[in-house]
FITI-173273 format. One record per residue: y, x, z of N, C-alpha, C in turn. Coordinates in steps of 0.2 Angstrom, whole numbers, plus 2048, in hexadecimal, padded with zeros to 3 digits. Example, Ala and Ser with C-alpha at 12.3 -4.5 7.8 and 13.67 -1.06 7.14 Angstrom:
2
7E48428277EA83E8277F0842827
7F58408237FB844824800840827
***
This chain:
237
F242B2527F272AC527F242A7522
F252A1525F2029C51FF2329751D
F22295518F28290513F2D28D515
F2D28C51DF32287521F3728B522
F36291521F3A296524F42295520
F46296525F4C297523F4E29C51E
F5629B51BF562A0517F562A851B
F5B2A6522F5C2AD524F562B0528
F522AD527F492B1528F482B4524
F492B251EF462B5517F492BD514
F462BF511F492C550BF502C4508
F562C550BF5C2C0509F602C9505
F602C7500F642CD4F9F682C94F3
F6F2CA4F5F732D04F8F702CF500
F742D3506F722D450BF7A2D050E
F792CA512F7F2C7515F7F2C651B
F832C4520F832C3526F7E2BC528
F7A2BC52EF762B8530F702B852F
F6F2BE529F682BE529F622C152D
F5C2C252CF592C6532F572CE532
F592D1536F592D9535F572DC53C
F552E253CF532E6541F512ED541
F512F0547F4F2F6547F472F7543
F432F9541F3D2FA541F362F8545
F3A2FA54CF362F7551F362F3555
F3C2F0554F3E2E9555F3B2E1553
F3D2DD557F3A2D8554F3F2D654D
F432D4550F492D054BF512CD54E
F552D154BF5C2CE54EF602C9548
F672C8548F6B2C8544F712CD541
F6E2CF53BF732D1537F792CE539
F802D153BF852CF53EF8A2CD539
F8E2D5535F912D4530F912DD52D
F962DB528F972E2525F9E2E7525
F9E2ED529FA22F152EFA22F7526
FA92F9527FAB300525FAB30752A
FAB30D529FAC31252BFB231252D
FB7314531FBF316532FBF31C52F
FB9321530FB932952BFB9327525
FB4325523FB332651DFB2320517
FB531B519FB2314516FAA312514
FA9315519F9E313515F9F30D517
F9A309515F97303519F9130351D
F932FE520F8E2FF527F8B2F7527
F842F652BF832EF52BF862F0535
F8A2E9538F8B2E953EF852E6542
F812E7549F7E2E354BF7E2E4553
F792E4556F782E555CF742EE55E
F762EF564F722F6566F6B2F2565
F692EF569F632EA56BF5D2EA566
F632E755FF5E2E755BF5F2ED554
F652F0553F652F654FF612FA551
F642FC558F6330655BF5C304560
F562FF561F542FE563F532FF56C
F5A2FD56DF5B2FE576F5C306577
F61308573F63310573F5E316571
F5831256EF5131756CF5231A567
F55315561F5431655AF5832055A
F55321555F56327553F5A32754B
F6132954AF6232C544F5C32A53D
F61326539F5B326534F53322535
F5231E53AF4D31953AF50312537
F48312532F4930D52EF4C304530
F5230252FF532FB531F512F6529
F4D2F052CF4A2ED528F4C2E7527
F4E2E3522F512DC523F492D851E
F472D351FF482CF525F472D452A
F482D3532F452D6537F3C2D9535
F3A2DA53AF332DA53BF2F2D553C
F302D1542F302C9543F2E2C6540
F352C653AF342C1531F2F2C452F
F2C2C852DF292CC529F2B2D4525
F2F2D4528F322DC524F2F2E0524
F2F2E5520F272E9522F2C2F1521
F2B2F7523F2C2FC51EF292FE51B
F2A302514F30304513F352FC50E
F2D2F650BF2F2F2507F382EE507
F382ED50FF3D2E9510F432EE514
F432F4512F482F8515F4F2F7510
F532F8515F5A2F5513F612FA515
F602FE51AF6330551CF5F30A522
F6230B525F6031152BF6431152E
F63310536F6831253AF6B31753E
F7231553EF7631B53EF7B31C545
F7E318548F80319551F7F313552
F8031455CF8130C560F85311564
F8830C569F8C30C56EF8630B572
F82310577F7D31057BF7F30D581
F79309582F7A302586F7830958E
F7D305594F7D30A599F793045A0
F743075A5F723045A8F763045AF
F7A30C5AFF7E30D5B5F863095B4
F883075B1F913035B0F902FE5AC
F942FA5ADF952F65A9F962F65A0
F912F259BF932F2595F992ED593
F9B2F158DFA12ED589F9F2EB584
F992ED581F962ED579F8F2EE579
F8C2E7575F842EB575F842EB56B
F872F0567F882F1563F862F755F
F832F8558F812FD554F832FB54D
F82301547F842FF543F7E305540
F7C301539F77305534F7930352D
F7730A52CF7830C524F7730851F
F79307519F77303514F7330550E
F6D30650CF6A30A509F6C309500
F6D30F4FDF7030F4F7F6B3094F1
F6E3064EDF6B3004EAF6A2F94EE
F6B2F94F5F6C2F14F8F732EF4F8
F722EB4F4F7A2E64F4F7A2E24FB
F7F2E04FBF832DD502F8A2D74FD
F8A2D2503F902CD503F932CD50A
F992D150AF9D2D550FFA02CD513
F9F2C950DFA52C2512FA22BD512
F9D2BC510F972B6510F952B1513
F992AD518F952A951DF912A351C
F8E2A451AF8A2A0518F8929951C
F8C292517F8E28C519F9428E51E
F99292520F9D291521FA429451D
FA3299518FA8299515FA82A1515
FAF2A3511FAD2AC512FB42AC519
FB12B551AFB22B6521FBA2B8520
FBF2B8525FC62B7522FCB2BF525
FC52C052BFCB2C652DFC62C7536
FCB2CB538FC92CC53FFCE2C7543
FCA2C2548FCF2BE54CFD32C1552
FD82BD556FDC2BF559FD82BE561
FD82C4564FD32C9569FD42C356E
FDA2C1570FDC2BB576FD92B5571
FD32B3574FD12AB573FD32A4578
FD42A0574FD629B57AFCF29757E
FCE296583FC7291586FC728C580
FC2288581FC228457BFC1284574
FC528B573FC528D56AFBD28C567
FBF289562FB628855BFB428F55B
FAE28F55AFAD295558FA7293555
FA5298550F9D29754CF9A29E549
F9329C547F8F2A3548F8C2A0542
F872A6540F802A753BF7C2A953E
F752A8540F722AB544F692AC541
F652B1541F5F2B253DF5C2AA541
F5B2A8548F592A354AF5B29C549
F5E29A54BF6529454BF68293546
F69298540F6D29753BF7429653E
F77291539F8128F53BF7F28B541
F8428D547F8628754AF8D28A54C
F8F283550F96282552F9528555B
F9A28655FF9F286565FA1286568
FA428656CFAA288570FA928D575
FB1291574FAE29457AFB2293581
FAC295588FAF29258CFB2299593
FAE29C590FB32A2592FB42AB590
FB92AE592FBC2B558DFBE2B8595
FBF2C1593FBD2C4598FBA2C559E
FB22C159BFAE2C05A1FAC2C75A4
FAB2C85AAFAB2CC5ABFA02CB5AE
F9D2D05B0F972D15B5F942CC5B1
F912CD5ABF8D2C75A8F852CC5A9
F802CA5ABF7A2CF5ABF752C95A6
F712CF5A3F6F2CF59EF672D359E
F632D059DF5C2D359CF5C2D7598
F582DE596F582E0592F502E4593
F4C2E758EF472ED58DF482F1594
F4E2F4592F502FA596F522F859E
F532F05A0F552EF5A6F592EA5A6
F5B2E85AAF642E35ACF682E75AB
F6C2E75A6F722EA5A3F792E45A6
F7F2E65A7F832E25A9F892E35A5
F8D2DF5A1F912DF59DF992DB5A0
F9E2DF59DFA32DD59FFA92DA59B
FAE2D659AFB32D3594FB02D058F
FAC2CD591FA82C958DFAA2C358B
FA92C0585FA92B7582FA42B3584
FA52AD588FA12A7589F9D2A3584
F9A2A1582F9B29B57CF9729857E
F9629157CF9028B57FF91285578
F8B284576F8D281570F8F27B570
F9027756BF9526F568F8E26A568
F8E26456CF8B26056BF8326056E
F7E25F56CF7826056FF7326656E
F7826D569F73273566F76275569
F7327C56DF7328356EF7728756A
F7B28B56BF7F28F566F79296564
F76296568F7229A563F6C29D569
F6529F566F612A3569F5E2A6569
F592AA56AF542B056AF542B2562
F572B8561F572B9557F5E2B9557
F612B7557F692B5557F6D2BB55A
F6C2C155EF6D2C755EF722C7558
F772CB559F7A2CD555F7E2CB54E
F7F2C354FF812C054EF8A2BF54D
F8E2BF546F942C0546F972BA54B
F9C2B9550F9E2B3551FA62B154E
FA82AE54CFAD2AC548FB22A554A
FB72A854BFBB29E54CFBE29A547
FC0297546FC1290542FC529353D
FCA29953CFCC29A537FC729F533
FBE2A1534FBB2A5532FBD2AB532
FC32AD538FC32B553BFBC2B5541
FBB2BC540FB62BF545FB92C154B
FB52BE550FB72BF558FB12C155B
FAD2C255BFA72C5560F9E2C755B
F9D2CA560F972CC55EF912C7563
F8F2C4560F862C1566F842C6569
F832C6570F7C2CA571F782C7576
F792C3577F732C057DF782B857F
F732B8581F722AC583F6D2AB589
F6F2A758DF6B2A3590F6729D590
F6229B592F5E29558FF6228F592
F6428F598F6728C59EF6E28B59B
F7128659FF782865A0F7B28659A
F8328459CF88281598F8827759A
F8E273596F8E26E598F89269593
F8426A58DF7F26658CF7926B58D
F7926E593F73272594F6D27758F
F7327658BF6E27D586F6E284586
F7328458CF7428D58CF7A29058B
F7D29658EF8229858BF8129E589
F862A2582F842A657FF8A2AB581
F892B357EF8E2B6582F8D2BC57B
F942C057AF952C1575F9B2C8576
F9A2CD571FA12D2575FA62D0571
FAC2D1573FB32D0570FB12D4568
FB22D2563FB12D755CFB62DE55B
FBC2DB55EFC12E155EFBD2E8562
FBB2E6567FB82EB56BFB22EE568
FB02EA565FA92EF561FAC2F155C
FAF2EF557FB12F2551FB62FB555
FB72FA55BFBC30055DFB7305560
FB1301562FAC307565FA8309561
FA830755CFA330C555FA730E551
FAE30E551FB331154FFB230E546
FB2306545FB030153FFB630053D
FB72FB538FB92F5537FB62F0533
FB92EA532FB42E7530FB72E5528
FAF2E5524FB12E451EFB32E0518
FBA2E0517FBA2D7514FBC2D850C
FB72DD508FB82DE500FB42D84FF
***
């Protein structure tokens, strides 16, 4: 990354949401937020299968590096934890979640509630969203932006992926505020948050096209659903 670079390109310690992170061999996602165990209280960082668990690849214990790779992260210099499950992404039925969660190596600090330019993170939001509702993110690419969302329980949203067209179901719409894009390529795994800074979705993919100022619309899983399918919650110490 070269001196333009943003902060959430860079080496960012403590470790906070928005930053860039990734499996190994990945290029680069977003650092989403920071999840507890329901067994055990560990901490986990939250992100995407895609770019945690490397498209269902990762193995147990592969090094995740923040920055990504992309930014520069190298192993072992920029390793940050290892990964630990995903909800494996299914090419036969429909997905609910493209979510993973990784360990947090002992000595890396963390800021569990951190939104960087928006404020700290206040709780988990209420699962029924209204069309319209604000919503805002942090993103390795895009950084903060603002937008609405334009639809919830979507169902049949298809999605490119490594491994094929995967098709996801109950999904969040969003399209951003004004003349930006609510987010792009990097943006993976990104927390999504509404106007009270509760957490409502996870990013996992966008289009270039479409929505009403033509910059694409973004698509996100409900958070309650991920936080229930890793068996998480989310960390607000």
């Amino acid at each position: 990354s070269g001196p333009r670079s943003p902060w959430q390109q860079k080496v960012v310690r403590p470790l906070r949401p928005g930053a860039s992170i990734g499996h190994y061999k990945v290029t680069a996602g977003t650092l989403g937020c920071f999840v507890r165990e329901r067994t055990d209280g560990a901490a986990r960082i939250l992100s995407n299968n895609h770019v945690l668990a490397n498209e269902n690849r990762a193995r147990r214990g592969d090094p995740i590096l923040q920055p990504g790779s992309f930014d520069g992260g190298r192993n072992p210099e920029d390793k940050v934890g290892e990964f630990a499950r995903c909800v494996r992404l299914q090419r036969s039925r429909p997905n609910l979640v493209d979510a993973a969660v990784a360990t947090i190596d002992a000595g890396v600090e963390f800021n569990a509630r951190t939104l960087t330019g928006i404020g700290k993170l206040a709780g988990l939001g209420d699962p029924i969203l209204d069309n319209g509702g604000e919503v805002q993110k942090i993103g390795r690419t895009t950084g903060k932006t603002t937008g609405v969302i334009t639809a919830f329980e979507l169902d049949g949203v298809l999605v490119q992926f490594d491994i094929g067209t995967l098709s996801f179901d109950n999904q969040l719409e969003i399209e951003g505020v004004g003349d930006e894009a609510f987010s792009l390529g990097g943006d993976s795994g990104s927390l999504i948050v509404d106007s009270g800074r509760r957490g409502v979705g996870l990013l996992f993919a966008g289009s270039d096209l479409g929505g009403t100022n033509g910059k694409g619309l973004t698509y996100a899983n409900p958070l309650p659903a991920v936080l229930d399918a890793l068996k998480v919650d989310l960390d607000l110490s």
